[in-house]
C-alpha positions as CSV (number, residue, x, y, z in Angstrom):
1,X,7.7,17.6,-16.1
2,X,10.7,18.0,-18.5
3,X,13.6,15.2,-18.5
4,X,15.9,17.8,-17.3
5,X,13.9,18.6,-14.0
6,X,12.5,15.2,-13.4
7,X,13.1,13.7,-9.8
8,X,14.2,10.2,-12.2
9,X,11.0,8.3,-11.8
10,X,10.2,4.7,-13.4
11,X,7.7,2.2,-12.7
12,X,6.0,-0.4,-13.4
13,X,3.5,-3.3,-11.8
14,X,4.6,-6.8,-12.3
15,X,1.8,-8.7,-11.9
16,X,3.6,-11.1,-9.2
17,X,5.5,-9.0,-7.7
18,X,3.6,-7.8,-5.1
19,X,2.1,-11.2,-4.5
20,X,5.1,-13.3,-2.7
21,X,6.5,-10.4,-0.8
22,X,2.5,-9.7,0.7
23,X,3.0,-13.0,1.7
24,X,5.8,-12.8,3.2
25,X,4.9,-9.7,5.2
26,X,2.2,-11.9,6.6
27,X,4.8,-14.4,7.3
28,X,7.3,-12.0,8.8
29,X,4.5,-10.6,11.0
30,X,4.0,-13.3,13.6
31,X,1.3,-13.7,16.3
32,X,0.7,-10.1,16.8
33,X,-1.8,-8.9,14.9
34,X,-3.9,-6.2,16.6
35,X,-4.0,-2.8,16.8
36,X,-0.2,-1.0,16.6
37,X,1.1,0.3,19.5
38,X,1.0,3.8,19.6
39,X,4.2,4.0,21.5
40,X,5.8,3.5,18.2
41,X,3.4,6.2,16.3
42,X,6.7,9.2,15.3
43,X,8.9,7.6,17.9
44,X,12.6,8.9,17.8
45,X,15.6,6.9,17.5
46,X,16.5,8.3,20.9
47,X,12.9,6.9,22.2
48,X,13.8,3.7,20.9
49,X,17.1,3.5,22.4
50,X,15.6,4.4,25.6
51,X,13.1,1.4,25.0
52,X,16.0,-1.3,24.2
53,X,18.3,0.5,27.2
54,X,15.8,0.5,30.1
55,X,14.5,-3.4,29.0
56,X,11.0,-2.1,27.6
57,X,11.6,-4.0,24.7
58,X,14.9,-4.8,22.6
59,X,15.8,-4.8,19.0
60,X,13.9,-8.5,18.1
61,X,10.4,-6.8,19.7
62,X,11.0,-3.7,17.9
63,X,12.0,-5.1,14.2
64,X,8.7,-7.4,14.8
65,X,6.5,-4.5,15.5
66,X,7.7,-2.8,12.0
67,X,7.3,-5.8,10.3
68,X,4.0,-6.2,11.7
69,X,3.1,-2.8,10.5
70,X,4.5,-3.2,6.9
71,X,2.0,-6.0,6.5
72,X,-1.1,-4.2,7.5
73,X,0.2,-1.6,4.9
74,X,1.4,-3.1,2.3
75,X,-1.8,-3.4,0.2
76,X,-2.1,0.6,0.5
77,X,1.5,2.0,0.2
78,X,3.3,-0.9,-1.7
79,X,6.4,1.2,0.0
80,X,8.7,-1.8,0.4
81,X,9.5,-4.0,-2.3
82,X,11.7,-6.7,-0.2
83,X,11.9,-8.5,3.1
84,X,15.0,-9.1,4.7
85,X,14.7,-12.8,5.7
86,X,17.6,-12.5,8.4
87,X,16.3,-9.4,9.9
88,X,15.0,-11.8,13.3
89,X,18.4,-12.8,13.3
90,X,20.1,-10.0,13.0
91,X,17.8,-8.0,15.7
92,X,18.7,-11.0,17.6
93,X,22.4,-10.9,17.0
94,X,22.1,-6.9,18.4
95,X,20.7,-7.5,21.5
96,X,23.3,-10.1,22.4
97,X,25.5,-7.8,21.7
98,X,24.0,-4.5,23.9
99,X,24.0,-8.1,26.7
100,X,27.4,-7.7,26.4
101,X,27.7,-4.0,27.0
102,X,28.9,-4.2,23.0
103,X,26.7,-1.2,21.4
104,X,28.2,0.0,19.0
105,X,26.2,3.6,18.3
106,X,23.2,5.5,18.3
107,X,21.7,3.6,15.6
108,X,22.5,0.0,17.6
109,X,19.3,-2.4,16.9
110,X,17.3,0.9,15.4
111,X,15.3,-0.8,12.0
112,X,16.5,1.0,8.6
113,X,15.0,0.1,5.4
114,X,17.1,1.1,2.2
115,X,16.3,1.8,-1.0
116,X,16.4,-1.0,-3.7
117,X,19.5,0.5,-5.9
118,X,22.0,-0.3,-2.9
119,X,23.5,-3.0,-2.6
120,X,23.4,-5.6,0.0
121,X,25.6,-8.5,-0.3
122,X,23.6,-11.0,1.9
123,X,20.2,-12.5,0.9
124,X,18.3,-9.6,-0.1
125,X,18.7,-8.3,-3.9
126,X,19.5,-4.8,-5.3
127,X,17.5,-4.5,-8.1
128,X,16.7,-0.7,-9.1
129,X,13.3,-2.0,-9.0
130,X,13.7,-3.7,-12.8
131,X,13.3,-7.2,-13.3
132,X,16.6,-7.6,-15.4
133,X,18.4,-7.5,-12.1
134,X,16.2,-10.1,-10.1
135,X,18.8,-12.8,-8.8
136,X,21.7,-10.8,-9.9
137,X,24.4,-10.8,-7.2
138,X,26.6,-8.0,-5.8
139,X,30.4,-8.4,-5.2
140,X,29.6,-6.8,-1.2
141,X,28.1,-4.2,0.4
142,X,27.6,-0.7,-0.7
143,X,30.0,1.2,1.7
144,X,27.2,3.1,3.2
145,X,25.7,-0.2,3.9
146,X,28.9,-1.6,5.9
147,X,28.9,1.8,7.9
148,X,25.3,1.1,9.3
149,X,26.1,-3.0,9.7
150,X,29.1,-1.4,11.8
151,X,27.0,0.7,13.7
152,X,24.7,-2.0,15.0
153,X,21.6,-1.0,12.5
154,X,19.1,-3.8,11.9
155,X,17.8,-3.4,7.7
156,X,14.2,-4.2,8.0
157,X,14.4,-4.3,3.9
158,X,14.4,-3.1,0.4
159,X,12.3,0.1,-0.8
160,X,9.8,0.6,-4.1
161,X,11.5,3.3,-6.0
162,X,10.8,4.8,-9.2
163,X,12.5,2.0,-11.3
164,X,16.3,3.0,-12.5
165,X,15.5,6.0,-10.0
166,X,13.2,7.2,-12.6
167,X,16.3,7.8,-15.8
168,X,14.2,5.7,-18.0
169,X,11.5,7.2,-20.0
170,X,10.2,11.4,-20.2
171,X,6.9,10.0,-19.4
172,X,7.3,7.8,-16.4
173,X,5.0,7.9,-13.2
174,X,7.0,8.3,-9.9
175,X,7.1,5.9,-7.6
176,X,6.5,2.7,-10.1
177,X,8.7,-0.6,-11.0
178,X,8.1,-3.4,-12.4
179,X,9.0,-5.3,-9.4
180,X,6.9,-3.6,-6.6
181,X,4.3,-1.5,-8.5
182,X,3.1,1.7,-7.6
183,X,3.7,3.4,-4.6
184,X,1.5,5.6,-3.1
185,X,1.3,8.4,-0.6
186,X,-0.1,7.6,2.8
187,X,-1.1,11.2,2.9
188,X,-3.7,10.9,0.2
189,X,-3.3,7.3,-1.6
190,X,-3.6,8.5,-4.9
191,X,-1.5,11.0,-4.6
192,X,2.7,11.0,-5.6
193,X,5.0,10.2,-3.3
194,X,7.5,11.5,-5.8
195,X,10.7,9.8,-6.7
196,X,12.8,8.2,-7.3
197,X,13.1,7.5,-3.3
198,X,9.1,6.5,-3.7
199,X,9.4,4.0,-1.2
200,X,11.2,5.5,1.5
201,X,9.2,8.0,2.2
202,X,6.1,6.5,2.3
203,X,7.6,4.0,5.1
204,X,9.3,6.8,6.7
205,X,6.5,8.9,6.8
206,X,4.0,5.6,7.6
207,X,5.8,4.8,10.7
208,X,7.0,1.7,9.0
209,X,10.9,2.1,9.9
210,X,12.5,4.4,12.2
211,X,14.3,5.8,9.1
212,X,15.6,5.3,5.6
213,X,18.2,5.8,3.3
214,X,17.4,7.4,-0.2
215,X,19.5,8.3,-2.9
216,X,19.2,11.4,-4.9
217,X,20.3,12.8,-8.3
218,X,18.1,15.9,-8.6
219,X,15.4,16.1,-6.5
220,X,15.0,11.9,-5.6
221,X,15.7,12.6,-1.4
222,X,14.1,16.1,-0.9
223,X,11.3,15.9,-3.4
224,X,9.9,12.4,-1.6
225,X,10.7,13.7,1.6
226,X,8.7,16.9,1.1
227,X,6.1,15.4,-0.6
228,X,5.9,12.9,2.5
229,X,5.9,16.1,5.6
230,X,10.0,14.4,6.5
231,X,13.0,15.8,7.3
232,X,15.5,14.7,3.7
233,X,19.5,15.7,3.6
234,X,20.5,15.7,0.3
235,X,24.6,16.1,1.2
236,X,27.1,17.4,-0.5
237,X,28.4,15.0,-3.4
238,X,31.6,13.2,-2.3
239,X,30.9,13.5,2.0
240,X,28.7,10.1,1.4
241,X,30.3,7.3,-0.5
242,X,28.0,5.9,-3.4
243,X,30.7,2.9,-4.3
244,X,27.4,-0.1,-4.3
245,X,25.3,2.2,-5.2
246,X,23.7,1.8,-8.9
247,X,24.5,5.0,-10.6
248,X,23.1,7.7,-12.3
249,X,25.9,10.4,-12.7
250,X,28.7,10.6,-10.7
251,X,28.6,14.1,-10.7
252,X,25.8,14.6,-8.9
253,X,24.4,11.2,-7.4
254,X,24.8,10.8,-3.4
255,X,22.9,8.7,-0.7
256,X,21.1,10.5,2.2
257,X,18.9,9.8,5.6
258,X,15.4,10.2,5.2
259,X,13.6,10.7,9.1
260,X,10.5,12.3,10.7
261,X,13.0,14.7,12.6
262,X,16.0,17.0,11.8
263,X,17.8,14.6,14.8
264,X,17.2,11.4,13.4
265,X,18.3,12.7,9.8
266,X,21.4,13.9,11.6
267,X,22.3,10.8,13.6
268,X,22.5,8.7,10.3
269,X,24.3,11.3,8.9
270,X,27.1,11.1,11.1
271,X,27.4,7.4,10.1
272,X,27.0,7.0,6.8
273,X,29.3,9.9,6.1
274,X,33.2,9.4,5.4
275,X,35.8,8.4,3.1
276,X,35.9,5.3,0.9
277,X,38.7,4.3,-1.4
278,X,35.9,2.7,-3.9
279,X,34.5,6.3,-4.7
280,X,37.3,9.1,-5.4
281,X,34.7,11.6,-4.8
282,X,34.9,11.1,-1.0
283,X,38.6,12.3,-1.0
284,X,37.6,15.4,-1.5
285,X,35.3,15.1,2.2
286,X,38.5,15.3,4.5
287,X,38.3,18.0,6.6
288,X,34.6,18.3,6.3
289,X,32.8,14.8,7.8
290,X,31.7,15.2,11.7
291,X,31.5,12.1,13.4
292,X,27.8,13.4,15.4
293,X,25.9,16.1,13.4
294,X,23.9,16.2,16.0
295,X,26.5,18.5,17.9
296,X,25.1,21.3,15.3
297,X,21.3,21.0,16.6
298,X,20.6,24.6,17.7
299,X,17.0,25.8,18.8
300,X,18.5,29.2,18.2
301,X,20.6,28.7,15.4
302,X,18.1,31.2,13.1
303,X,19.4,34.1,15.4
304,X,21.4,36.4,13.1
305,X,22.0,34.0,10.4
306,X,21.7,35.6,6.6
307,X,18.7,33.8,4.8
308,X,18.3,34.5,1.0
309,X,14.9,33.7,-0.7
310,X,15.9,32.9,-4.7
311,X,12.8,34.5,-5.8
312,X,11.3,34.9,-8.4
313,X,12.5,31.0,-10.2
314,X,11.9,28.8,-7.4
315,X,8.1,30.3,-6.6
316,X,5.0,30.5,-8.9
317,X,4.7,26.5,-9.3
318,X,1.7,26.7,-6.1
319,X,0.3,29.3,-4.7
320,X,-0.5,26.8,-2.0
321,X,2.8,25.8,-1.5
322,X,4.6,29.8,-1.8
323,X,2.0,30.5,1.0
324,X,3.0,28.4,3.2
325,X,6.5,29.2,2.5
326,X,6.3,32.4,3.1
327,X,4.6,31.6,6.2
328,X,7.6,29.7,7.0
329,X,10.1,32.5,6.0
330,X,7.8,34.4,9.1
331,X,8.8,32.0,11.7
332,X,12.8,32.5,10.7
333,X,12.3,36.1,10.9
334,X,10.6,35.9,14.0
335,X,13.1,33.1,15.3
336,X,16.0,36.0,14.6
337,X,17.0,35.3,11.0
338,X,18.0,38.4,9.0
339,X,15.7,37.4,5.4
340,X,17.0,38.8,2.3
341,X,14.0,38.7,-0.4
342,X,14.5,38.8,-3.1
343,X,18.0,37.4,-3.6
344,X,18.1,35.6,-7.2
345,X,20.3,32.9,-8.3
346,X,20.8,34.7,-11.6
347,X,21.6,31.4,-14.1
348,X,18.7,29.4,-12.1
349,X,16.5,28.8,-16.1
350,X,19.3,28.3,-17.9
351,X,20.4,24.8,-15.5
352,X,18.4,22.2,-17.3
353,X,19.8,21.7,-21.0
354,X,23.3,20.9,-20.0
355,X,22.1,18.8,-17.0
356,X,20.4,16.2,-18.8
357,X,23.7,16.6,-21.1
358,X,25.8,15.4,-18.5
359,X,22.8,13.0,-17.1
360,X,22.6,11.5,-20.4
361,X,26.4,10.6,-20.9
362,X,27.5,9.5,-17.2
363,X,24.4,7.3,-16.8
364,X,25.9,5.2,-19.9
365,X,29.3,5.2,-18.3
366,X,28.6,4.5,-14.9
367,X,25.5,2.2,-15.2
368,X,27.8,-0.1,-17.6
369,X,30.8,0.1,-14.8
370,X,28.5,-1.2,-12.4
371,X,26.9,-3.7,-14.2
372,X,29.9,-5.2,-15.2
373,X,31.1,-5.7,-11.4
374,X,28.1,-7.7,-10.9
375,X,28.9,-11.3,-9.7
376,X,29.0,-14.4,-12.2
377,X,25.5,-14.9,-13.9
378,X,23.8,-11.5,-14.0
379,X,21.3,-11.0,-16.7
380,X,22.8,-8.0,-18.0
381,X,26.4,-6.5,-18.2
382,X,25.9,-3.4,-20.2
383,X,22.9,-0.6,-21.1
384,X,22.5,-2.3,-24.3
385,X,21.1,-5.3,-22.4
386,X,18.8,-3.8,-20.3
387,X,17.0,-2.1,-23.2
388,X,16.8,-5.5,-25.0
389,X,15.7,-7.2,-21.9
390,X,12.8,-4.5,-21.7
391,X,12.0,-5.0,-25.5
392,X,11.7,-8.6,-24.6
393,X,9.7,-8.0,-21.2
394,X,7.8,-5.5,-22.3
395,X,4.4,-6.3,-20.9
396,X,6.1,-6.3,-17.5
397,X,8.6,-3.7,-17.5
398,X,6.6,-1.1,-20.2
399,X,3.0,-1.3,-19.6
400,X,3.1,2.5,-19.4
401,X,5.9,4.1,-20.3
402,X,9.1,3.0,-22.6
403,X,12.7,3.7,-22.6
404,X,13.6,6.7,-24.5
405,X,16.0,8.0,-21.8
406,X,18.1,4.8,-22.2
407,X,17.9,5.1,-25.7
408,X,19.4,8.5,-25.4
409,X,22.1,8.2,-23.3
410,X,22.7,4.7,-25.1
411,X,23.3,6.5,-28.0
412,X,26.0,9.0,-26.4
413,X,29.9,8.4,-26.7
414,X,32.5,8.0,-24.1
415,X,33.0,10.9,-21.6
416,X,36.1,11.9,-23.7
417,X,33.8,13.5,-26.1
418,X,34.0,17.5,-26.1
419,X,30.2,17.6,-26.2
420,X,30.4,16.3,-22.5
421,X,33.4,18.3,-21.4
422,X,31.2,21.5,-22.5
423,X,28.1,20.5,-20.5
424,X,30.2,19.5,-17.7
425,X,32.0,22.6,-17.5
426,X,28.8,24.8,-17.9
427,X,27.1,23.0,-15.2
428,X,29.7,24.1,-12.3
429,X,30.0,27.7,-13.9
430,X,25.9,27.6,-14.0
431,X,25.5,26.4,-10.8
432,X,28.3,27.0,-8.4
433,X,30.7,30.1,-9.6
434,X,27.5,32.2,-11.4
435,X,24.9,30.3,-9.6
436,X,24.8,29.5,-5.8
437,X,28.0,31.0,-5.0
438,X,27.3,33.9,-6.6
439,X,24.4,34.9,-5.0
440,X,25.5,34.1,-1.8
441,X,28.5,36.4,-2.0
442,X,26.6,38.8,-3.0
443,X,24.4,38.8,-0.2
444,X,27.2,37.5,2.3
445,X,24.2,34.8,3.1
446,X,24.1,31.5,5.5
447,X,22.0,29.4,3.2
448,X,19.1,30.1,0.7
449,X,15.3,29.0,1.1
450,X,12.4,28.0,-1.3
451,X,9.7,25.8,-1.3
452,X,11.2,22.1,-2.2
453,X,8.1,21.4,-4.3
454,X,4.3,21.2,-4.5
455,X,1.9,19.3,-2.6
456,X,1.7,15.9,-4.2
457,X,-0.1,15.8,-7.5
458,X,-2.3,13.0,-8.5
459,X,-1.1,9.7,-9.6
460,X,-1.2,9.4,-13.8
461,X,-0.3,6.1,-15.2
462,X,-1.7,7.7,-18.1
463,X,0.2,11.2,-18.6
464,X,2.9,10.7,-16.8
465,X,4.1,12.9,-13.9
466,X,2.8,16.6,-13.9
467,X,5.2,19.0,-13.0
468,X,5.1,20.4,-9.3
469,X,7.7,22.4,-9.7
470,X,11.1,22.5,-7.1
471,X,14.1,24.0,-5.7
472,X,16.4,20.7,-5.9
473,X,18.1,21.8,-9.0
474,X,21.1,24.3,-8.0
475,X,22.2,22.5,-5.3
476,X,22.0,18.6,-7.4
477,X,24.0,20.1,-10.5
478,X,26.5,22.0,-8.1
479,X,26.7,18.9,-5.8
480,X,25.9,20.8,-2.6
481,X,24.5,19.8,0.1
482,X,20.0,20.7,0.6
483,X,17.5,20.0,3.8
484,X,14.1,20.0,3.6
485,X,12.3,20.4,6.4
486,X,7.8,20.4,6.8
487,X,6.5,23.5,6.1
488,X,3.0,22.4,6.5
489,X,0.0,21.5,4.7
490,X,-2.6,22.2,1.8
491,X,-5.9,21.0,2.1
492,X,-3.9,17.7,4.0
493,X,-0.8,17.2,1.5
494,X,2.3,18.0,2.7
495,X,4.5,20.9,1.4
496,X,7.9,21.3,2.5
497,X,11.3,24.3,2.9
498,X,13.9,23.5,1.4
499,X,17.7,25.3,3.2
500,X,20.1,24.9,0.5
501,X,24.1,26.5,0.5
502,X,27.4,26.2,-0.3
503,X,29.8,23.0,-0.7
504,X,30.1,21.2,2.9
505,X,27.5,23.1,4.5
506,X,25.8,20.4,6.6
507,X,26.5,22.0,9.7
508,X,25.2,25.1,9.4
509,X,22.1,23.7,6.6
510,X,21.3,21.2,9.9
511,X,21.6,24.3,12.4
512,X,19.4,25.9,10.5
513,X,17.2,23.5,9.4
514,X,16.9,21.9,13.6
515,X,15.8,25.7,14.8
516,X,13.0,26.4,12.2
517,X,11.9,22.9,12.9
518,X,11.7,23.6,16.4
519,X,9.8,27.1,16.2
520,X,7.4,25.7,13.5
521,X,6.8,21.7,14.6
522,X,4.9,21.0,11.6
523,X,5.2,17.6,10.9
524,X,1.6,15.7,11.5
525,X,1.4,11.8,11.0
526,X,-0.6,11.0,7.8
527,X,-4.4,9.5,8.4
528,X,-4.1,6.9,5.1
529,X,-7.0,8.6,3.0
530,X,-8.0,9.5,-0.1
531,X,-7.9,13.1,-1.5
532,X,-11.7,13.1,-1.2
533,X,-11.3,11.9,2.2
534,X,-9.2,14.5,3.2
């Protein structure tokens, strides 16, 4: 897979890293340890509320029960890369609260685990999966993370993630850092997860969490998310804040839910989502954030909506994965949607060169801002140090794969220079006014499908990633918002649809997304095998 359409892996296995935290999974786990409950096999947020409101259980029972699970699973997944050692507490602290008659949302006492590159400013660490930020402190929460403290959530933990969300090397394996290793599938366990949100969807997927938060760049929420059979909303850049968050590009990075259904993906939605003063991007959201998303769930929201299928560019990658597509494509005809195929997003090969332009010269910029906002006694405080603290560490942090991405963008200037301007400008002519846009004035559409990407490929510490192909591109460089939804399966590994559209779309991309989901009801649990299991 080229740099330019990489999903930003990174990885690595540090050879006691996964040691202490399987230890303390089996800490964390308790007396119970039998069979899991199937009650909590796909169960909804809604379920769980249910659970907590009737007196079934209540947020302390529940968080136990997923930490009882992520320690029978750790050895296969390595999905979660750190505990959180108040989560008992906090559960705890939630259910006195719902005593009270205090609940404060739809996600009060539900378990979240977030990925390692945001940052929690409690006892947990925010690493990016490298161990040059091990111990480093945060100056607070990322603001995402104070919506979900505010709305009662419980964080279980951290997530594996392909380490610096996979902007580190052109041959990196998805899914790897040198602080949690490699994660696998629970699908096929040597198969991809994808990246960089490795981690979340395996424990998503695993029935580890009741959801997740990813982060995506190009590809890092939906890719995982498809390659895991889960619902992913990549939203439109600016409608999530990403002030805590460590950076890629600014231009395109956003947070987003990762869930088993189109519901649960839109109930964290509606919290995460609003302005924050810290990010200037989320100004631009006014007007556009709904406080429920779930008000736009519609089982017959494909009726008479305008579907464009961006053939040929987005197809051709699997014939396993088009088929099942365009199986797909059947139910939202049958469903009532009004398909338009082909309807090409004329600029979609000419995307990548001044992507990785811009990739390369806001990753500099805004890695080094956020590094040096880091509290007292961080190991590093610019780029420049983390590629020397990788030279240094490089039997733990390079074992497989070097740097040559940071060496790149290291080697960029500031974001004055005209180079940057030019790719910058090019990407929003490519991919909004000529791109998406474009084609869907042209074909007065609602939103445009394609196949998100292939079914996971094989793990390769060797080679690297191969290239599955993917849809994520358009809608990453233009900063609009994508869904991908399970389309189904190929010989057992997942294969998701991707709805994709203009800029503050959610509503009608969740709409959409919620109907097909309903008429097609895909999603299967995984069976944790091997591809020759399967």
């Amino acid at each position: 897979m080229s740099p330019t359409r990489r999903e930003f892996v990174a990885g690595a296995v540090a050879a006691g890293a996964a040691v202490p935290l399987q230890r303390a999974l089996s800490l964390a786990e308790g007396p119970s340890s039998g069979a899991e409950p199937k009650v909590y096999d796909e169960i909804t947020i809604a379920q769980l509320q249910d659970l907590m409101r009737n007196g079934v259980t209540d947020a302390a029972g529940i968080a136990g029960e997923y930490l009882a699970r992520m320690s029978r699973r750790h050895g296969e997944l390595h999905a979660v890369i750190e505990l959180n050692p108040d989560v008992r507490t906090d559960a705890a602290a939630r259910d006195a609260d719902r005593l009270r008659g205090d609940v404060k949302g739809p996600l009060h006492g539900i378990p979240i685990l977030l990925k390692d590159n945001i940052a929690t400013r409690d006892r947990m660490q925010t690493t990016a999966g490298s161990l040059a930020l091990a111990g480093s402190g945060v100056p607070r929460d990322a603001f995402i993370v104070e919506r979900l403290r505010a709305g009662g959530a419980v964080f279980l933990g951290k997530t594996n993630l392909s380490e610096w969300a996979n902007f580190r090397s052109t041959h990196s394996t998805s899914g790897w850092s040198a602080r949690g290793g490699q994660c696998r599938n629970p699908y096929a366990f040597d198969r991809t997860t994808s990246g960089s949100s490795s981690g979340s969807g395996a424990a998503v997927a695993a029935n580890l969490c009741a959801v997740a938060i990813g982060t995506e760049t190009d590809g890092s929420i939906v890719d995982p998310s498809s390659r895991c059979s889960l619902v992913g909303i990549k939203p439109t850049v600016g409608l999530v804040s990403r002030s805590g968050i460590i950076p890629i590009s600014h231009s395109q990075d956003t947070a987003g839910p990762m869930a088993r259904t189109v519901t649960d993906a839109a109930i964290v939605l509606g919290v995460i989502a609003g302005e924050d003063p810290r990010d200037p991007a989320t100004a631009a959201s006014k007007g556009h954030v709904a406080a429920d998303y779930t008000k736009f769930l519609d089982a017959k929201g494909l009726a008479g909506a305008r579907i464009g299928v961006p053939r040929p560019h987005y197809f051709g990658y699997s014939t396993k994965a088009d088929a099942l597509v365009d199986a797909a494509i059947k139910v939202m005809r049958a469903a009532g949607a009004i398909i338009i195929d082909p309807a090409p997003i004329e600029t979609a090969g000419k995307l990548g060169k001044p992507e990785y332009e811009v990739l390369l010269y806001e990753f500099k910029a805004d890695l080094n801002a956020y590094l040096a906002g880091l509290a007292p006694g961080a190991n590093a405080r610019t780029l420049a140090d983390l590629i020397a603290f990788n030279e240094a560490h490089r039997a733990q942090e390079m074992p497989f794969f070097g740097q040559e991405i940071f060496l790149e963008s290291q080697a960029k200037g500031p974001l004055t220079d005209q180079a940057y301007l030019d790719a910058r400008a090019e990407c929003i002519r490519l991919a909004r006014t000529e791109g998406i846009d474009a084609t869907m004035d042209k074909y007065n559409l609602d939103a445009l499908v394609a196949p998100t990407s292939g079914p996971p490929a094989p793990i390769d510490l060797v080679n690297g990633d191969a290239d599955g192909g993917g849809s994520s591109t358009p809608a990453a460089i233009a900063g609009y918002p994508s869904i991908t939804v399970p389309a189904g399966y190929a010989f057992g590994l997942p294969v998701g649809v991707s709805f994709f559209g203009r800029a503050w779309s959610e509503p009608t991309l969740i709409k959409l997304a919620y109907a097909y989901e309903q008429a097609s009801r895909m999603r299967r649990p995984p069976r944790f095998l091997t591809t020759a299991e399967l």
